[in-house]
C-alpha positions in Angstrom: 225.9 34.3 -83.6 227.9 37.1 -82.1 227.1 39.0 -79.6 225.0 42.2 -80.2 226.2 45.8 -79.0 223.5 47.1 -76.9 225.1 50.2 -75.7 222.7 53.3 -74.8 224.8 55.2 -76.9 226.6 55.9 -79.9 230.3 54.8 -80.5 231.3 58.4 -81.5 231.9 60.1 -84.5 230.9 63.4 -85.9 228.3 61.5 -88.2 225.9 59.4 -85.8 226.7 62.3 -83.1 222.8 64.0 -82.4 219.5 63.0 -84.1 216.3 65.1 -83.6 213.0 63.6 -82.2 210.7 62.5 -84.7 207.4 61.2 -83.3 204.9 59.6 -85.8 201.1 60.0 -85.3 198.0 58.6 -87.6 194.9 59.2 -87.5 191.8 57.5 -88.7 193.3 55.1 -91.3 191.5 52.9 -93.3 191.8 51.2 -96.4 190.1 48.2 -98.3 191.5 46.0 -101.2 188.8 44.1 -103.4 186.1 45.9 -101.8 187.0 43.8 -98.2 188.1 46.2 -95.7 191.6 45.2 -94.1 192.3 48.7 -91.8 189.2 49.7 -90.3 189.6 53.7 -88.9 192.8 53.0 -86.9 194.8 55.5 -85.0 198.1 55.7 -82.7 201.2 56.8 -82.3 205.1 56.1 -81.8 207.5 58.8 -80.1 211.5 58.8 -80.0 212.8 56.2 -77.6 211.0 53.6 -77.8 210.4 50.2 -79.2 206.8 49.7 -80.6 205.7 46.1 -81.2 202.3 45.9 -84.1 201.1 42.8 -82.6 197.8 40.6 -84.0 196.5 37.3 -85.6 197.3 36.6 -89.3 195.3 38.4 -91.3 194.7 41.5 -89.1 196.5 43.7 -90.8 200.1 44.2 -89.1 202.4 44.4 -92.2 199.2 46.4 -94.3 199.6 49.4 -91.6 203.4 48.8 -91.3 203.3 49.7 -95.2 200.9 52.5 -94.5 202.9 54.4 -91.9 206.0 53.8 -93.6 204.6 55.0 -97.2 205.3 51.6 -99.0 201.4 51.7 -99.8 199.5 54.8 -100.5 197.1 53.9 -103.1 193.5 53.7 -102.1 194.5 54.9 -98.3 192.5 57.2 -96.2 193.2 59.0 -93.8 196.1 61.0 -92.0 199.7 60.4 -90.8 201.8 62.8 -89.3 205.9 63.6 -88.2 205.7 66.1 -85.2 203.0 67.0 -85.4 202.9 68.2 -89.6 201.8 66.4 -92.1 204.5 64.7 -93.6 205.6 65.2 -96.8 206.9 62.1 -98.6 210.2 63.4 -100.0 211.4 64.4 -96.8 209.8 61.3 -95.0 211.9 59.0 -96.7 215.0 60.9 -95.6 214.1 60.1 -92.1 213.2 56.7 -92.1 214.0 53.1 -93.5 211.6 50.1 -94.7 213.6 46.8 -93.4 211.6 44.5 -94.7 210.9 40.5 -93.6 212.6 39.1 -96.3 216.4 39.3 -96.0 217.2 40.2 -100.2 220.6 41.0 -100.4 223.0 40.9 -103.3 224.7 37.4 -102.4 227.8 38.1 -104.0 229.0 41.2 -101.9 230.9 41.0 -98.8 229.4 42.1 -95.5 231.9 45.6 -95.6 231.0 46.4 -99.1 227.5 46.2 -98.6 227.4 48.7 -95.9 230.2 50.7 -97.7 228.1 51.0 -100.9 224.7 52.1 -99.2 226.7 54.7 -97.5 228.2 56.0 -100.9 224.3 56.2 -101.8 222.5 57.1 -98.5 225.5 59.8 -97.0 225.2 62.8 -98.8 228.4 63.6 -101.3 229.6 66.4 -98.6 230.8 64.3 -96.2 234.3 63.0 -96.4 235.4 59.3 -97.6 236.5 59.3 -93.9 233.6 59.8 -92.0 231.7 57.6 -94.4 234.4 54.7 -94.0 233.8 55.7 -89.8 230.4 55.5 -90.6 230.4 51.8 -92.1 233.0 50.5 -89.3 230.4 52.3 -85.9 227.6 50.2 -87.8 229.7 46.7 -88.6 230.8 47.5 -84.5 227.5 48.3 -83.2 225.8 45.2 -85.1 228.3 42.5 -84.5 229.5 42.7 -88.2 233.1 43.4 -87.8 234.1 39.7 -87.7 232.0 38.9 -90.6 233.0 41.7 -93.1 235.2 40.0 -95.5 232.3 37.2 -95.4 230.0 37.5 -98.7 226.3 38.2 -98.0 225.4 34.4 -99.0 227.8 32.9 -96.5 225.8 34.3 -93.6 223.4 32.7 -90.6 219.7 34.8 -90.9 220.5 36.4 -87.6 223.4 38.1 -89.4 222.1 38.6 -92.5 219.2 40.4 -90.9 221.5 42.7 -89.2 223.3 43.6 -92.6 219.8 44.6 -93.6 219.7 47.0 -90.8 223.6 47.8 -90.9 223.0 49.2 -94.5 219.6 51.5 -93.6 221.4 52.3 -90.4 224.5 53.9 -91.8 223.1 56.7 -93.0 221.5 57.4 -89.2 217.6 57.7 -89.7 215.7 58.2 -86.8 212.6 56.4 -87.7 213.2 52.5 -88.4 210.0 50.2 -90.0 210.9 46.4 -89.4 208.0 43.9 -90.8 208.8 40.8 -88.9 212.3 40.9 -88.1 212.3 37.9 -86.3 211.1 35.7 -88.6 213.1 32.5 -89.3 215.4 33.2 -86.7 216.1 30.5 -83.4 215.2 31.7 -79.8 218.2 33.2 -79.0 219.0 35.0 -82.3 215.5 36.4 -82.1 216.3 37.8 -78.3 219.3 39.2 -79.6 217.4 41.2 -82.6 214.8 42.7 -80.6 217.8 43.7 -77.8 219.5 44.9 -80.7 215.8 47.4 -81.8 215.8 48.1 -78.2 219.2 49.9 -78.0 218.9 51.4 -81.3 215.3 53.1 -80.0 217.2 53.9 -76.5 220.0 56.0 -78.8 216.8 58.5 -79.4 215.7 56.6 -82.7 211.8 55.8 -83.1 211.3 51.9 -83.9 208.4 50.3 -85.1 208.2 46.6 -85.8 205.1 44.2 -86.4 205.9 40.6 -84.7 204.1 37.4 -84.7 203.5 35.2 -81.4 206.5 37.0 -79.5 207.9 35.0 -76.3 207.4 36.5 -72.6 211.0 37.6 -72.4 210.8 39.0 -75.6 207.4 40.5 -75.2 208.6 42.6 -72.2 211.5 44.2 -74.1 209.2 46.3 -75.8 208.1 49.8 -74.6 204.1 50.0 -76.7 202.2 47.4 -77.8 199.7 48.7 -80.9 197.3 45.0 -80.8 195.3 44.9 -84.1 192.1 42.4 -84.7 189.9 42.4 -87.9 191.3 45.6 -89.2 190.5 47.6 -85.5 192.9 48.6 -82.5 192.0 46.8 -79.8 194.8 47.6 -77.6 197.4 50.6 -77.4 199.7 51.6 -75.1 202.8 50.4 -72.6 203.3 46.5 -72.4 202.8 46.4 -68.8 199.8 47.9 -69.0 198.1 45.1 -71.3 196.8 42.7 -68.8 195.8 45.3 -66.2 193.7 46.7 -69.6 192.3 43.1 -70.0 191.4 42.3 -66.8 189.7 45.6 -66.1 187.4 44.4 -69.2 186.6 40.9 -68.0 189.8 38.9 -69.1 192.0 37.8 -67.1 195.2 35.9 -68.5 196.2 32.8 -66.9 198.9 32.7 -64.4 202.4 31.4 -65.9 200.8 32.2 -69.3 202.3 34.3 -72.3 200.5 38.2 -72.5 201.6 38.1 -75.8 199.9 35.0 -76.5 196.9 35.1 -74.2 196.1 38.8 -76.4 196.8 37.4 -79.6 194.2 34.6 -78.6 191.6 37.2 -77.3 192.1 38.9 -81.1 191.5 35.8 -82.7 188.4 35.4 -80.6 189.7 32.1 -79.0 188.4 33.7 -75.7 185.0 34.6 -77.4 184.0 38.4 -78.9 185.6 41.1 -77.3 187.0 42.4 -80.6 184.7 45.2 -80.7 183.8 45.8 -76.8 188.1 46.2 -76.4 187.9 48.5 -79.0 185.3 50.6 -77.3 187.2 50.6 -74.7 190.4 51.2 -75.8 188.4 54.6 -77.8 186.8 56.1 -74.7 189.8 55.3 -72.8 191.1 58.1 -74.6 194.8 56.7 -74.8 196.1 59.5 -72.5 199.3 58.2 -73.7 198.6 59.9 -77.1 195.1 61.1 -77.7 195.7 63.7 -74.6 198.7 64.8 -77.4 197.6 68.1 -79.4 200.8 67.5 -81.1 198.6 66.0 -84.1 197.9 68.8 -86.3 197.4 69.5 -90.2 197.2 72.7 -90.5 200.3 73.4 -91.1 200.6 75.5 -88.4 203.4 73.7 -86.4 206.5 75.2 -85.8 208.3 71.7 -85.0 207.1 70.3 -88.6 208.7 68.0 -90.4 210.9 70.4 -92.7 212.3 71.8 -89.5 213.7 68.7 -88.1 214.8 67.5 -91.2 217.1 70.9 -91.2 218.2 70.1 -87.6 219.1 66.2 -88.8 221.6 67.1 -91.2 223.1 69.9 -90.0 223.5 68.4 -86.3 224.9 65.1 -87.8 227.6 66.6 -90.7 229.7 69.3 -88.4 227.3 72.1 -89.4 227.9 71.6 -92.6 225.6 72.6 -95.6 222.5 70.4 -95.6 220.7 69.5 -99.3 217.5 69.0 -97.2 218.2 73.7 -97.2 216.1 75.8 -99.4 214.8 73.7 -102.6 218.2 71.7 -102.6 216.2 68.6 -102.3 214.0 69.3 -105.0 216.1 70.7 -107.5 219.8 69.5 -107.3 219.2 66.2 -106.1 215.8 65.1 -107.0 215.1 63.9 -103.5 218.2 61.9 -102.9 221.4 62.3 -101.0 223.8 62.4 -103.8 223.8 63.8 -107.1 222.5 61.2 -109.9 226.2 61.1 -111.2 227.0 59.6 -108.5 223.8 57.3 -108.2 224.9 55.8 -111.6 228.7 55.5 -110.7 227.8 53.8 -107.6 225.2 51.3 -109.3 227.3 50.6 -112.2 230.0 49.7 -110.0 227.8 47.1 -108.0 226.4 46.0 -111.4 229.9 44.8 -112.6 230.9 43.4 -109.5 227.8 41.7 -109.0 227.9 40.2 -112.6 231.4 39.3 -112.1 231.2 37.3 -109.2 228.2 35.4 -110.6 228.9 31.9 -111.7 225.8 31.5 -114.0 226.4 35.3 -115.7 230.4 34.7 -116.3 232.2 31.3 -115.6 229.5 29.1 -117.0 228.6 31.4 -119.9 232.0 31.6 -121.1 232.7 27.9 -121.0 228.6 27.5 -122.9 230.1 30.0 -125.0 233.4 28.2 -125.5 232.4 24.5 -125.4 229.2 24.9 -128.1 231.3 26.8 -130.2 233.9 24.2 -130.2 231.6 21.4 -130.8 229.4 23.5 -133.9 232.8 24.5 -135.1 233.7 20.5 -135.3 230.1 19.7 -136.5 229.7 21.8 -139.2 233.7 22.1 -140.3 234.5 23.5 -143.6 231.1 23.7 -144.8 230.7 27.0 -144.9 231.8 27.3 -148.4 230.6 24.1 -150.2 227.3 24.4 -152.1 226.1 21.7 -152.2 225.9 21.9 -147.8 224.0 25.4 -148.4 221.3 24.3 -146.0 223.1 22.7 -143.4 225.5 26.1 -143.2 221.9 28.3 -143.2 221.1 26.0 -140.4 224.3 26.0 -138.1 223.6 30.2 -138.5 220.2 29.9 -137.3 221.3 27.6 -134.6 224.1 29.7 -133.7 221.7 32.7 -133.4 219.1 30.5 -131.0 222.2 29.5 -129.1 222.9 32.9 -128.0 219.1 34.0 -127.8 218.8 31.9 -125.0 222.1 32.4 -123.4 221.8 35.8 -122.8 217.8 35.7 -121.8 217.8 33.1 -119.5 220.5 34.7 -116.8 218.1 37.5 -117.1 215.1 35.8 -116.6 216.6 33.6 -113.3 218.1 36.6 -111.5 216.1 39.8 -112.3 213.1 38.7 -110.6 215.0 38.6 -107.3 217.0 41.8 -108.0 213.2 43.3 -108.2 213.0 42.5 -104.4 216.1 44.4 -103.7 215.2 47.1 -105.8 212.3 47.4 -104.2 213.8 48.1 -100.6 216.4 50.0 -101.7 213.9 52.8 -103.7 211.4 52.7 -101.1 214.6 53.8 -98.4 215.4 56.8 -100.8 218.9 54.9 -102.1 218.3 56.0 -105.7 216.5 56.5 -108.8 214.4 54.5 -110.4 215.8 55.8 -113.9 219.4 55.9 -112.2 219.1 52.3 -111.6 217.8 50.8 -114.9 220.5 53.2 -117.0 222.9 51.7 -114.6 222.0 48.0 -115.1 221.9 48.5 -119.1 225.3 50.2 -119.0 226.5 47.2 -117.0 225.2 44.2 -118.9 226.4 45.7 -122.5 230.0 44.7 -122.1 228.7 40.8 -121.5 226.2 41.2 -124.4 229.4 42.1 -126.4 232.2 39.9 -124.8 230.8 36.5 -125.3 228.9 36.7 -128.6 232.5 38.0 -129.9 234.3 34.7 -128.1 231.6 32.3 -129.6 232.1 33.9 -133.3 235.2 33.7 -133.2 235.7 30.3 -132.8 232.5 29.0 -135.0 232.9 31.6 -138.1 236.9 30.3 -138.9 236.4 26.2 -138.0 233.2 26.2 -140.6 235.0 27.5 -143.0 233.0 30.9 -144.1 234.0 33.5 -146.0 237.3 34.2 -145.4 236.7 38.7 -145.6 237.3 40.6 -142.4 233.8 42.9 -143.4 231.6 39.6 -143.4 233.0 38.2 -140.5 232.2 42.1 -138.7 228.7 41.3 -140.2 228.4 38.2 -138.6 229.9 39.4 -135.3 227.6 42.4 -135.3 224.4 40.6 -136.3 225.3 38.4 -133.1 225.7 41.1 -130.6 222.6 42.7 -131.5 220.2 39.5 -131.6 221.9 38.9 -127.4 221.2 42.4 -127.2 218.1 42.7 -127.9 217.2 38.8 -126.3 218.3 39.8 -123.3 216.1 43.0 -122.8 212.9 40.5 -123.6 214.8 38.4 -120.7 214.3 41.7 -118.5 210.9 42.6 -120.1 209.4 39.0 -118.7 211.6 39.1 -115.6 210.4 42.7 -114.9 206.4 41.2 -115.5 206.5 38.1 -113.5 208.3 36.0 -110.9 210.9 33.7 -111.5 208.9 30.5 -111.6 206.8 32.1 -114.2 209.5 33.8 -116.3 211.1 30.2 -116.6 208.0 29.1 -118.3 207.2 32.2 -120.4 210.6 33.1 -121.6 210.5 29.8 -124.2 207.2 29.9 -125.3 207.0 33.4 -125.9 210.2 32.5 -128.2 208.4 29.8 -130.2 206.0 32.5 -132.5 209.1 34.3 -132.7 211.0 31.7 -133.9 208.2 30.2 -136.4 208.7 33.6 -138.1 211.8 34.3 -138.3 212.1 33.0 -142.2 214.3 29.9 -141.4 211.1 27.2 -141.1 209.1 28.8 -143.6 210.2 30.9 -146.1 208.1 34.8 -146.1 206.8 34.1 -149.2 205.2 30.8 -148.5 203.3 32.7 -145.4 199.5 33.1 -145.5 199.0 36.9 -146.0 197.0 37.6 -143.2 199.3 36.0 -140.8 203.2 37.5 -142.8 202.5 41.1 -140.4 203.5 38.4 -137.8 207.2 38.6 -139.8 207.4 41.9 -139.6 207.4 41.8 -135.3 209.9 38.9 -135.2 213.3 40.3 -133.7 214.7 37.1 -135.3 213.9 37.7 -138.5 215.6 40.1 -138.6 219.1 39.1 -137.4 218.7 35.6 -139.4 218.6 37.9 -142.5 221.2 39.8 -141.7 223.4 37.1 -141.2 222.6 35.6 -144.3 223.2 38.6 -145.9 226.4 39.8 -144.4 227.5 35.9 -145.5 226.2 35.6 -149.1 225.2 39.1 -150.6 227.5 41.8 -151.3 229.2 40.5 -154.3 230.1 37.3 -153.0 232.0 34.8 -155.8 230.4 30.9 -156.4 230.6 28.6 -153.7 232.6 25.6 -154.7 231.0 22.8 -155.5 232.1 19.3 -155.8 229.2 17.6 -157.2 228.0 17.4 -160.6 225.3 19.9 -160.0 224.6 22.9 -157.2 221.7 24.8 -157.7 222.7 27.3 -155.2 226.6 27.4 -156.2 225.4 31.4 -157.1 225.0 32.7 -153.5 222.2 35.0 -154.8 220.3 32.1 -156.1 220.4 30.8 -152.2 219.0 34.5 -151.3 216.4 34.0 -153.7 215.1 30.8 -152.6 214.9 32.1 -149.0 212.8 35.4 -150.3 216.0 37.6 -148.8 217.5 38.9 -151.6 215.5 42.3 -151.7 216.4 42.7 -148.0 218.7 45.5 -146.9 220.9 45.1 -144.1 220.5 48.7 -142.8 216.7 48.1 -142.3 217.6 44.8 -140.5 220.1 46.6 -138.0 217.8 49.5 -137.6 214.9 46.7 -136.7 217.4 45.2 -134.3 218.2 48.5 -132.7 214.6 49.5 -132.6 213.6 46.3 -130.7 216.2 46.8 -128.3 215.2 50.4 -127.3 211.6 49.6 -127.6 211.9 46.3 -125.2 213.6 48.2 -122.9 211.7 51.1 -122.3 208.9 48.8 -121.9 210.3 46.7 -119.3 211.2 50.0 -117.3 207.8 51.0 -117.4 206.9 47.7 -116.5 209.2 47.8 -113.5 208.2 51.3 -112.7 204.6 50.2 -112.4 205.1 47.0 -110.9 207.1 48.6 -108.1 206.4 52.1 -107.6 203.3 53.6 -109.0 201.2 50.3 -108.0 201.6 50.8 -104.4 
């Protein structure tokens, strides 16, 4: 693992050059889930310089006030948090600070530079030149022992450095509050030293850094400047690290020599050492925490002069030359929505990734074209010449249902494996104030269309000519178009139950909430021959849909006899086959309206789905 920078300062450049102080204060904080209460009426604080370790047994609540403070949960929350003594307000919170969270989701196909350079295109407001972003991108890649690795793709990378791309990315845009949950986690000894001297210099540049950590070491421990130590939901301990055993020994405990602090509190939390949960919190409370209860700084009136808004001015305009900040005036709320750059760019920027992520993906383009290619050549050799024989009527209805399954599942199943985990990134990205959540989804759509077209197009075009159907440039558009619709709209279900669920569970629903479909889609049983009170089921089958209009596009519209080599067809009339299969009254412009209204409607769902899922459920 390379070495990390741990400079006291920044490398230069007009972009990382000043950042204003932004202290954090809460107050009171409390919050239950299932009626059991997991933050009991906690309060503290973290100021500018310095490296505050959340510290506690599992199940204390670490990461559940790590979300609080950072505003990754709000729901059911009381209480009050504050920037500087104001309130904070949300839209401008999230301009300040970043969410890195324990998990290291990146997008596995990018390069370590192009990660960094994209978040800067998203997180750098549009004002500020391509060169101070690009100087931007190289400081962080310098300052985070990236530079050698920035040609290396995100998958190719050790945890210790893939942790540090996490940060590089949040970092580049220079907020000066930083939320790590865990960022040690699953790293060796040394690489874990490394990250926390790594926090360390980034809170001695003037940023504010916050981290929860599990059973730090006693070299590691002393790196950090505040301890906040949680047990059962209750602050038992807050304040300066070498203050901690002084504290516990002035209450009756007194840590063995040679032994861990870290450890020797985290057993006292857990009650190893017997109760003292609630006589430490006492204690801690009349204590008074000179350190930050002495500090009138926390106030909601809205009566502070060094409030939020104000330093969010001094941010921008310190770090871009003077320049114009969109933080001025109502910029924030009514050019950019709350984001850096304009949603034009938002959707350029995601598009882009989108494309290059897709491209670069084995299972989404090499494999899928060869599926494409290989099952088409091996129906196409199956079912040759048959597409015009009579008395093979049923075998040619069933290579075109099969054809249409084929590429149901090869454009929901890509879907269903990778979106789940794309969830996870979108879900650190929105809650650091990269984007829209509209900006995104448009984005993805736009970029999975020309696949939903490409390889439905490859695959028809080698199955409709080797079987032999009609020979008419309209029906073979027909068949082409029927095609691209049914992967259409198969792979917004893909999204829909990727969207819902986790991968392991998406595997599973994704073919059995095909099966109903398929049992209605005309080809097993014909719509006539369907009880009445079950045929509304026909009605909400997508497939249906696309199997009659394939059937359709290839024997309606005038088509002549099919030839017919034995003594007697009965379906040498195509309209006789039509009939039998109770689609001859059916209209292809209702079918492709169906198709279209599935996509749209599958879509919007899955957004709202996602939007739930990830932002209002919080």
């Amino acid at each position: 693992m390379t070495a990390l920078s741990t400079s006291s300062s920044p490398r230069g450049g007009n972009f990382h050059s000043r950042r204003p102080p932004v202290n954090l204060q809460w107050n009171n904080i409390t919050l239950s889930s299932r009626g059991k209460p997991i933050l009991k009426g906690v309060s503290g604080s973290a100021n500018t310089g310095e490296l505050t370790a959340i510290m506690g047994p599992s199940g204390a609540g670490k990461s559940t006030l790590l979300n609080v403070l950072s505003g990754f949960t709000r729901l059911k929350v009381s209480g009050r948090v504050g920037v500087n003594g104001a309130e904070r307000d949300m839209r401008v919170f999230r301009k300040l600070s970043c969410y890195i969270m324990q998990d290291d989701h990146l997008l596995p196909h990018l390069t370590v530079r192009e990660s960094i350079q994209l978040a800067a295109r998203l997180k750098i407001p549009a004002h500020v030149s391509k060169y101070d972003r690009e100087k931007a991108v190289d400081e962080c890649m310098e300052s985070l022992g990236l530079t050698e690795r920035q040609n290396n793709k995100a998958c190719q990378l050790s945890g210790g450095q893939r942790k540090r791309l996490c940060i590089a990315q949040e970092l580049v845009s220079n907020p000066p509050l930083i939320f790590l949950d865990e960022p040690t986690s699953g790293l060796d000894s040394s690489s874990c030293l490394q990250c926390i001297q790594l926090l360390k210099s980034l809170a001695q540049e003037g940023r504010t850094v916050i981290c929860t950590i599990h059973q730090p070491s006693a070299r590691i421990f002393e790196i950090f400047d505040k301890l906040y130590m949680l047990a059962e939901g209750q602050c038992i301990y807050r304040g300066s690290t070498r203050d901690l055993i002084p504290f516990l020994s002035e209450q009756g405990l007194s840590c063995p020599q040679y032994h861990n602090p870290a450890d020797f509190a985290t057993e006292v939390a857990a009650g190893e050492h017997g109760d003292w949960i609630w006589k430490l919190k006492t204690a801690i409370d009349n204590r008074g925490d000179v350190e930050e209860a002495a500090d009138d700084s926390l106030v909601f009136d809205g009566r502070s002069e060094v409030g939020l808004q104000a330093s969010t001015l001094c941010l921008l305009e310190d770090q871009v030359d003077k320049k114009p900040s969109i933080f001025k005036e109502n910029a924030l709320e009514s050019s950019y929505g709350g984001y850096a750059t304009s949603s034009w760019n938002q959707f350029k920027v995601l598009t882009f990734r989108s494309l290059v992520c897709t491209l670069r993906e084995p299972m989404a383009t090499q494999l899928r074209f060869f599926a494409h290619v290989i099952v088409g050549l091996l129906l196409g050799m199956l079912y040759f010449g048959i597409g015009n024989d009579a008395s093979k009527i049923f075998n040619n209805s069933g290579f075109l249902f099969f054809s249409l399954l084929f590429l149901i599942f090869t454009a929901m199943m890509p879907t269903v494996l990778t979106f789940p985990m794309e969830k996870t990134i979108f879900a650190r990205e929105y809650i650091n104030s990269w984007y829209s959540t509209k900006i995104y989804y448009l984005s993805k759509t736009v970029a999975e269309i020309p696949f939903q077209i490409l390889f439905p197009i490859i695959y028809c075009s080698i199955v409709y000519w080797m079987t032999s159907q009609p020979n008419e440039l309209v029906r073979f558009g027909l068949f082409v178009l029927s095609s691209i619709m049914i992967s259409l709209v198969a792979q917004s279900v893909g999204l829909l139950i990727g969207a819902a669920t986790s991968v392991q569970n998406a595997v599973f629903l994704a073919p059995v909430v095909s099966i109903p479909i398929l049992l209605f889609s005309g080809f097993f049983i014909s719509l006539d021959t369907i009880p009445p009170y079950l045929q509304w089921l026909s009605y909400i089958s997508y497939i249906r849909y696309s199997y009659q209009s394939v059937l359709l596009g290839i024997y309606s519209l005038e088509r002549p006899e099919l030839h017919c080599d034995k003594a007697f067809c009965p379906f040498q009339e195509p309209e006789d086959f039509l009939k039998e299969m109770d689609m001859a009254d059916g209209n292809l412009y209702v079918d492709y309206a169906a198709l279209w209204a599935f996509f749209f409607v599958f879509r919007l769902i899955a957004y709202y789905v996602l939007y739930y899922k990830m932002v209002y459920n919080r």
